[in-house]
N, C-alpha and C positions, 0 to 999 in steps of 0.2 A: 504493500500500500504506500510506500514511503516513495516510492521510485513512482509509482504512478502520480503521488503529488507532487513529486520534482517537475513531471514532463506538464504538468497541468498548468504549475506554475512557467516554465518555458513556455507555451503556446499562450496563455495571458500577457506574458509581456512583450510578447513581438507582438499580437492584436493589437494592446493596447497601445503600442509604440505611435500607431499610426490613428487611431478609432477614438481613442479619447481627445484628441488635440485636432482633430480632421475639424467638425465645426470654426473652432478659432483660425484654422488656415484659409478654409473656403471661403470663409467671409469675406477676403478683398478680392475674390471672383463674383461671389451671388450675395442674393436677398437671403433669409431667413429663410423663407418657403421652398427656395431650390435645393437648398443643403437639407429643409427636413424631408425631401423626395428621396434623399441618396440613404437616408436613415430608414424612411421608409421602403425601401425597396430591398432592404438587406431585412428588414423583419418579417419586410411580403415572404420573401424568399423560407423564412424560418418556420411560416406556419405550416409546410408540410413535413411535422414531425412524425406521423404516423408512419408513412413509407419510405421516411429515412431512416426511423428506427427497424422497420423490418430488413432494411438495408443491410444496415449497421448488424445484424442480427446474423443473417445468411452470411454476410464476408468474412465475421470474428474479428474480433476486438483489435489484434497485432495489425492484421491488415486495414481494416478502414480507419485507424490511427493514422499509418504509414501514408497512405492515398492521401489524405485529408491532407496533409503537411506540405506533400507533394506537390498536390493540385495547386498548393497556396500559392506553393514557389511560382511557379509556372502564371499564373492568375496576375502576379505581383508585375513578371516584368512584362506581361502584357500590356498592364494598365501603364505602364511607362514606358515601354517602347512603341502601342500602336494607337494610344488614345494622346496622355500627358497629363501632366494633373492638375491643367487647368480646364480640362474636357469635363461640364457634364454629364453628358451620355457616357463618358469612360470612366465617369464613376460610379454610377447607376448602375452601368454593369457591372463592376466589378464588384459593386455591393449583392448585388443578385445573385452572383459566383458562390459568393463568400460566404453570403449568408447557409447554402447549401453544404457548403464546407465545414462551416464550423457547428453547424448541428450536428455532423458524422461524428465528430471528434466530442463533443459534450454527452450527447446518447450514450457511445461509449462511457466516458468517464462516471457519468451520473447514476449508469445502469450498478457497475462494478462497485460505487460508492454505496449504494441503496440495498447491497448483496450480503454486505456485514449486520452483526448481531443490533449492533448500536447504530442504526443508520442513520438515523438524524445525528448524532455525532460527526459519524464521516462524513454526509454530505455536507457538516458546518465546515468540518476540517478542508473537502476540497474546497468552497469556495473561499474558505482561508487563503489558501494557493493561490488561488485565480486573483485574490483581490492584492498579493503580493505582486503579481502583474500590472495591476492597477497602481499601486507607487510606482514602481519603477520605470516599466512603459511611458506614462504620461512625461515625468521628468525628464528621461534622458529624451523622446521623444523632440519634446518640445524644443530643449535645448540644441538638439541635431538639426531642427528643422528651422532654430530661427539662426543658426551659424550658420549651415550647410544648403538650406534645402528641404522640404518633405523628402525629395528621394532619396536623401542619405537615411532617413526610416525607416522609406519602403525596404531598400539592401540590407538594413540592420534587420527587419523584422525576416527576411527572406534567410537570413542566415542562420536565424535561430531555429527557425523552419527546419533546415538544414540537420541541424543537434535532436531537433525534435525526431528525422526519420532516423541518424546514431543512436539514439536511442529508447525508441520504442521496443525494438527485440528482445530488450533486455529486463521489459516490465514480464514477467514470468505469472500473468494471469492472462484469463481466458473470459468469453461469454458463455453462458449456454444457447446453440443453437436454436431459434423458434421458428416452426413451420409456415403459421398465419394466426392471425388471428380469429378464434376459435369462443365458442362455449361457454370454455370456463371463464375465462374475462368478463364477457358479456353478463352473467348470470351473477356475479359478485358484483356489476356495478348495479345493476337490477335492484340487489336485496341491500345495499346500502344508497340509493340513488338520493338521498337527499346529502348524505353527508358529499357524497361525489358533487352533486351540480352546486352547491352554497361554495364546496371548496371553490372549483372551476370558475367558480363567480369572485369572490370575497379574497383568495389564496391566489389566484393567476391574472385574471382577468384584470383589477383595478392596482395588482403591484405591476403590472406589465406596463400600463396607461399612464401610473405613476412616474413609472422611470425613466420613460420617453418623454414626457416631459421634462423631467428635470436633465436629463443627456444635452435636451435642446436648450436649453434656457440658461443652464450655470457656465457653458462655458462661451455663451453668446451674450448673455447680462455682462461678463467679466469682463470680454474686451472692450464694453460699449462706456463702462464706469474707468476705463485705464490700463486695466493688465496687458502687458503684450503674451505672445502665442506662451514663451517658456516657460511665465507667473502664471499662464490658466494651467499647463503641464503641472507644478510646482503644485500648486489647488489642491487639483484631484486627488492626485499622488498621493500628499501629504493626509488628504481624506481620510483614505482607504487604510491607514495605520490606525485611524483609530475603528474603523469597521474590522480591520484583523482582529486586533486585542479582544473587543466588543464581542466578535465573532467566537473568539477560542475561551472565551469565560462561560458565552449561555451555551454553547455546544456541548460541556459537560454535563449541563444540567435539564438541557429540552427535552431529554424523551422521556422523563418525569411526567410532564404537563400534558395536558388538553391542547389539540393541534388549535380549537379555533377560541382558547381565552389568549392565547397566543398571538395570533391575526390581531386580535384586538388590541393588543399590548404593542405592539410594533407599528401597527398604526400610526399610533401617537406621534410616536418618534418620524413618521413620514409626516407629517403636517406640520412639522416646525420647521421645514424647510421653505416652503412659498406662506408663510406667516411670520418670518424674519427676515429672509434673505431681501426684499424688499427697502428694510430699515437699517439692517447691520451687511453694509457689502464690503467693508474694508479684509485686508487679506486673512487675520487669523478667523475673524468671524467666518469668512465663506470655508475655510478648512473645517472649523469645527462642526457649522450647519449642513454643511456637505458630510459630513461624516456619520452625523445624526442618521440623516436621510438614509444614508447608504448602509449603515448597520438593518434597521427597518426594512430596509425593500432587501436583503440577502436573505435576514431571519426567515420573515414570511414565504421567499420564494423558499427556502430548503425546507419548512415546514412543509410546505406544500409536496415537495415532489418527495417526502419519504411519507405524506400523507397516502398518494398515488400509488407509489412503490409495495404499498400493505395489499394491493387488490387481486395479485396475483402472481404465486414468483414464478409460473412458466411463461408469465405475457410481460414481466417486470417493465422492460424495457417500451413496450408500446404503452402499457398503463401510464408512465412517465410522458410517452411521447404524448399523448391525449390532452395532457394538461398543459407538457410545452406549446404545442397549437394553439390553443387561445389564448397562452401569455403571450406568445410571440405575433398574434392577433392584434392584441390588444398593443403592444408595442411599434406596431407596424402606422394604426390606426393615429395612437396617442403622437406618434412623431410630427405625421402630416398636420393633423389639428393643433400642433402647438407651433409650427415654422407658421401655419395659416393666423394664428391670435397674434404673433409677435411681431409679423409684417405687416399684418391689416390694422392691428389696436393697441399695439405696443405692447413692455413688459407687465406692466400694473396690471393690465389686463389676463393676460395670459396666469402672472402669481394667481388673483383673483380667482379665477376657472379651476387652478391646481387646489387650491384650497377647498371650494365646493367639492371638487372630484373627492377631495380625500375625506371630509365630511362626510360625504355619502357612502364611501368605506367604513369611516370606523362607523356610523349609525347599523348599516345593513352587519357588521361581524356583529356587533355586542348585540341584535336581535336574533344573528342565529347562533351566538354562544347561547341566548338562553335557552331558545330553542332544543338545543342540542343539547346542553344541561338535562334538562327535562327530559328526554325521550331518554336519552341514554341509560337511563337507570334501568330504562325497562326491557328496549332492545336495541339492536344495532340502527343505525339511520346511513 
């Protein structure tokens, strides 16, 4: 497991090298709206998790690792050698690529996380990993790109890629192969369907919405208030240390708890982000409010997908991909609609919207905590 969160953290921070800081470089290309097309089009791309998890399933875990990294390379210097990366449409696509890409390789990882005794532990521990991508990547990122280039990124993330296929062979686990989806899946979401569609709703749906907003906003608020590309890198980065820590403290103690008092509780912490960010945008406040955010939107997503993960351990992997779909839905959706409020009606506006969104999260969890308080005594939901 230790080598699998090595390479997990490796593939997060070549993404992130170029992914977290891409908003703040686009900007002296496009409007808001153009850049949340290229966001959107990498989350279009992610909604079909279902047949990429059966993908991911048939090829085994070593190999559609390997391809994924692969494909990246190859994807990487396309968009620089036949588009540029001042090209729209050559980033559109390559978000569309990508976004395909990088579902093979999180299916994987997510599935194998979700396969241990403590799974909501390991799934906090990998996105631990990933979010160690998240420091790094944005920093050196930013700083690469506002000395060098974006494309001195794109080669840096293309070469980690590189380390990523050295060393996949050497992760010494496996998937179980699944044939289709069958039956037994089916018939477990059947006899729990409420606790399934509230998650799907409350667990994926509104943390997916949530996030694409704020992907779009903090590092497009930041250069509008002064930061240049490297300070919005420095941000993020600096965020996501405190979402590690954050992360590896409740991950010892979440599979104690109720998936959806949980939801509720993390909530919180997602609405102090467009309820402050607003009034406190100087640099250590957006670290900190950034961090808030981002612990909240990690927790609830891994609640969620080891909520998933329980429905079936021969469909594991699709049960997972079900929910990835309408987060990455809801991701795809929330992007467009927030480049659309911040070009059309400015930031105020846009905070505004994010606020009511997450209002309407935490009201809808804390009515089906109680909900589910109640039934659960009696039987499953």
């Amino acid at each position: 497991m230790k080598l699998l969160y090595a390479l997990y953290a490796t593939y997060s921070t070549g993404f992130n090298l170029v992914w977290r800081i891409l908003p703040a470089f686009l900007a002296a290309f496009f409007g808001a709206f153009e850049i949340s097309l290229i966001f959107a089009a990498f989350f279009a791309a992610r909604i079909f998790m279902i047949p990429i998890a059966l993908t991911a399933d048939k090829l085994g875990t070593i190999r559609t690792v390997r391809l994924s990294f692969s494909f990246m390379i190859l994807l990487i210097l396309g968009l620089l050698f036949l588009f540029g990366v001042k090209s729209l449409s050559g980033w559109i696509i390559f978000a569309l690529i990508a976004g395909v890409l990088v579902n093979l390789l999180e299916i994987a990882a997510n599935t194998l996380a979700a396969s241990v005794k403590k799974k909501t532990k390991a799934l906090f521990g990998l996105e631990s990993m990933y979010q160690i991508g998240v420091v790094i990547g944005p920093i050196v990122g930013g700083l690469l790109t506002l000395h060098f280039g974006i494309e001195a990124a794109l080669f840096t993330w293309a070469a980690l890629n590189i380390i990523g296929i050295l060393v996949t062979p050497r992760v010494a686990v496996s998937i179980e192969k699944r044939k289709r989806l069958a039956g037994g899946l089916i018939s477990a979401i059947k006899e729990r369907k409420f606790a399934f569609f509230m998650m799907l709703v409350f667990g994926l749906f509104f943390v997916g919405f949530l996030q694409a907003m704020q992907e779009i906003t903090l590092p497009l608020f930041a250069t509008t208030v002064g930061f240049d590309i490297a300070n919005v890198g420095i941000i993020i980065g600096l965020a996501s240390i405190i979402t590690i820590a954050a992360l590896l403290t409740i991950g010892k103690r979440i599979d104690k708890h109720s998936p959806f008092s949980m939801l509720f509780i993390f909530y919180i912490l997602m609405l102090i982000f467009p309820l402050l960010v607003p009034v406190f945008y100087d640099f250590i406040s957006l670290i900190i409010i950034g961090g808030v955010f981002l612990t909240g939107r990690a927790a609830n997503l891994n609640i969620s997908r080891s909520f998933f993960s329980e429905f079936s351990d021969k469909y594991k992997a699709t049960a997972i991909g079900i929910g990835e779909t309408v987060y990455y839905l809801s991701r795809s959706v929330g992007s467009a609609f927030t480049g659309y409020l911040v070009q059309g009606f400015g930031y105020g506006f846009a905070f505004d919207a994010m606020v009511f969104i997450s209002g309407i999260a935490l009201l809808g969890s804390s009515i089906v905590l109680i909900i589910y308080s109640r039934k659960s005594k009696y039987q499953k939901i």
